[in-house]
Residue, then its C-alpha position, 0 to 999 in steps of 0.5 A: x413916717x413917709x411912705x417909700x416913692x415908687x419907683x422911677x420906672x413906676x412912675x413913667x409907665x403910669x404916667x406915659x398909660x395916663x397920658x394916652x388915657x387922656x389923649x383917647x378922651x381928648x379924641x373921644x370929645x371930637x367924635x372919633x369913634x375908634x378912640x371910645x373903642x380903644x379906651x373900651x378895649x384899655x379899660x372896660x374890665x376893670x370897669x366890668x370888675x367894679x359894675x358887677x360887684x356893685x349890680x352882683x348880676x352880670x346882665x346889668x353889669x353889662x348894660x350899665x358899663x354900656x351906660x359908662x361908655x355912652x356918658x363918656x362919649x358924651x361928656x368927654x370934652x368936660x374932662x379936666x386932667x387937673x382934677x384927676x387921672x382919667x381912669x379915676x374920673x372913669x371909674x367915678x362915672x362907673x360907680x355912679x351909673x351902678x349906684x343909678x341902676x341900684x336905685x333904679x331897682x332894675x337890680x332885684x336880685x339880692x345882693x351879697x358884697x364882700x365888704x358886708x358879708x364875710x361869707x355867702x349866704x343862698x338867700x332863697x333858702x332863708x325865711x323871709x325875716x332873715x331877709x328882710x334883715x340882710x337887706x337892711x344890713x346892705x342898705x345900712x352900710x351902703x349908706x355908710x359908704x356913701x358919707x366917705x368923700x369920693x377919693x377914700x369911697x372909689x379906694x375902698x370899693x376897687x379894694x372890696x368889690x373890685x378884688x385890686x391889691x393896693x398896688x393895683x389900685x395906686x397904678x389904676x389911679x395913678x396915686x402913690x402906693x402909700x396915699x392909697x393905703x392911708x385912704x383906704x385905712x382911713x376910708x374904713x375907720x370914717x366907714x366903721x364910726x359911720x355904721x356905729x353910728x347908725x347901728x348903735 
């Protein structure tokens, strides 16, 4: 069965934001500052929103989104509008330095994400056993998500840890409201065969 169209007005107001989003870019990868400044003022509490769920510290959060916008001055003129809208390819940079900062292990503080744990666990009041068994769930599911390809992982992750409603995230990528939700769905059926696997 299709999905019903956005609407015409839908459509153009994405259109249009995609457009300037992509004229800021073009102005970014001829060095003009005030354009890395406006796409900062546009974009950067969103792309707060989905750092801190990953990182889950705020003072990282705020360093690596630093980080996003230090890459973006730099590899502004590699962005190519026929492979995606600009806030998607943003937002892929924004995931990728919070997965670098993870890794790093400069985030030590433990980690509790929505699409893991349904409820909130004060992780200091826990033996270490307990622990060390929450910590392998995330690094497990982590894993999971890292197998999905990128459209139906940066879906999930604006859904899960960025808090966005389908609709927000269909005009945030400037995708139809019904491909977004058939990514998501599938997304999370390619996610839970992944984590039956590894779990058993």
């Amino acid at each position: 069965m299709d999905h019903p169209s956005a609407p015409p007005e839908h459509s153009a107001a994405v259109s249009s934001r995609n457009l300037a989003l992509a004229a800021l870019i073009k102005r970014i990868s001829s060095a003009d500052e005030s354009a890395l400044a406006e796409l900062y003022d546009l974009t950067s509490s969103l792309v707060f929103s989905l750092v801190l769920r990953i990182v889950s510290d705020r003072a990282s959060a705020e360093e690596v989104v630093l980080d996003v916008y230090s890459q973006v001055w730099r590899q502004a003129r590699d962005y190519d509008s026929k492979r995606g809208a600009p806030l998607a390819w943003l937002l892929t940079i924004s995931r990728t330095r919070s997965v670098d900062r993870l890794r790093s292990g400069w985030s030590l503080r433990q980690r509790t994400e929505p699409i893991e744990s349904a409820d909130s666990i004060a992780v200091d009041s826990l033996d270490p056993e307990m622990t060390a068994l929450l910590a392998e769930r995330r690094r497990i599911v982590r894993a999971a998500l890292d197998e999905l390809n990128a459209d139906q992982r940066t879906a999930i992750e604006l859904a899960y840890f960025g808090g966005l409603s389908h609709s927000e995230i269909a005009e945030s990528l400037g995708e139809p409201l019904g491909t977004i939700k058939t990514r998501i769905r599938l997304g999370m059926m390619k996610l839970r065969d992944n984590l039956v696997a590894r779990l058993g």
